[in-house]
C-alpha positions, 0 to 999 in steps of 0.5 A: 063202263068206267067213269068219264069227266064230266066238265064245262062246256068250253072244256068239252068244246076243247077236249073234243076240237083236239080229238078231231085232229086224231080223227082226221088222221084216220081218216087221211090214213083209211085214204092212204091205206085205200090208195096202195089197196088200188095198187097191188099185184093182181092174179090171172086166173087161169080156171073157169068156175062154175056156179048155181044161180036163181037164173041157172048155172052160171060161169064166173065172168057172168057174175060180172053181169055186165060189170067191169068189177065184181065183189064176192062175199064169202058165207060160210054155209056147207052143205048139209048143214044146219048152222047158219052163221050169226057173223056172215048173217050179220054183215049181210045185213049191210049189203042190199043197201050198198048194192043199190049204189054199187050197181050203178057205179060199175061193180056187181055184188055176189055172195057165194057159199059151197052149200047147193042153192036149194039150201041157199034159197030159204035162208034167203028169203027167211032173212028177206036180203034180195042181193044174187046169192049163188052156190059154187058146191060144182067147182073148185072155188071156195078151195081155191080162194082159202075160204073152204077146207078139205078134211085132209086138210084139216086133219094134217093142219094144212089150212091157209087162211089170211095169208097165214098157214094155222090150224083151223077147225072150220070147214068154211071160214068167211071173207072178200074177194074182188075182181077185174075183168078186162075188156078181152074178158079176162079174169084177175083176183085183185084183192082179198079180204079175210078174218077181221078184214070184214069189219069194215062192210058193217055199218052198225059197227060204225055207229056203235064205235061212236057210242060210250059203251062202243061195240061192248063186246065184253065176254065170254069171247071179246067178238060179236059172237058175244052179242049178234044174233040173226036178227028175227033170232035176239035171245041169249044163248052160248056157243063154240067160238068159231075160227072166224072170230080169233 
């Protein structure tokens, strides 16, 4: 961390009265951004998913629950596999305390992966999070929303992913999604969210983004993955950095 002025009090009211204009025009710009989000295109889905829940199977208009709008976090587990992903780990964190609000403000929050709900299910209750968390291992969904990749796929480098056609290494990559069901009960995928896009769903960014040191994410890979552990797991320990990070 590199030296800062240290310097009056008036000095330091002044330095930071000037900054706050720059904050404000974040803040019109974050509104604005927010604005033309509300505004863009949405797609019919045509396909009725099916998914494995604590409540039994359930079919992609029953995840509304009642609501009119339906976000979809995407962790990245597939079946069979042992890894459990400190970065989903970690903005899943931040979810059950936004749900409490957002169920009351006509949106239904789900996470979903393609591993089964029986591998789904320890997880959850290890980590102690008690937001709906269901499996789409039966249907096509993960697929469809780029979020998950086929071997095929993987090998010939037709993988699509934030809008982009790139290689990837990842059979599962995280992200959001959000949809509308109107009153006929129809379906529309209204927004995605990929890659760093899921920065903004976690509050303990924001606090650190305040701090001197920031988020302090110095080496070796410049992302969280330098320092987020699962939070019953902080001990120091190196890895492969995952596509979801770049």
């Amino acid at each position: 961390m590199h030296r800062i002025a240290v310097v009056s009090r008036e000095d330091w009211f002044e330095a930071h009265r000037r900054h706050l204009e720059r904050e404000k025009e974040l803040t019109r710009f974050r509104d604005c951004i927010a604005a033309e989000r509300r505004q863009l295109p949405w797609l019919k889905l045509r396909k009725d998913y099916v998914f494995e829940s604590e409540q039994g199977t359930k079919r992609l208009a029953e995840l509304f629950a009642g609501k009119s709008q339906l976000i979809v976090y995407h962790f990245m587990m597939t079946p069979g596999s042992d890894h459990r992903c400190e970065g989903c780990s970690f903005l899943a964190d931040h979810i059950d305390g936004a749900n409490r609000h957002l169920k009351h403000h006509d949106v239904s929050l789900v996470v979903i992966s393609r591993a089964p709900l029986a591998e789904l299910l320890p997880y959850k209750q290890r980590m102690g999070w008690k937001f709906d968390w269901v499996s789409s291992y039966a249907s096509d969904f993960n697929f469809d929303m780029q979020v998950s990749f086929t071997d095929r796929q993987i090998a010939a480098g037709d993988t699509v992913y934030n809008f982009e056609k790139r290689p990837l290494r990842s059979k599962d990559l995280p992200g959001t999604s959000v949809f509308y069901r109107d009153e006929n009960g129809d379906v529309f995928l209204t927004f995605m969210s990929r890659a760093r896009g899921g920065d903004a769903l976690i509050g303990a960014y924001h606090y650190l983004d305040m701090t001197p040191k920031g988020r302090n994410e110095t080496g070796p890979y410049h992302g969280l993955m330098d320092w987020v552990r699962l939070h019953d797991e902080y001990q120091d320990r190196t890895k492969d950095r995952p596509d979801c990070c770049e």
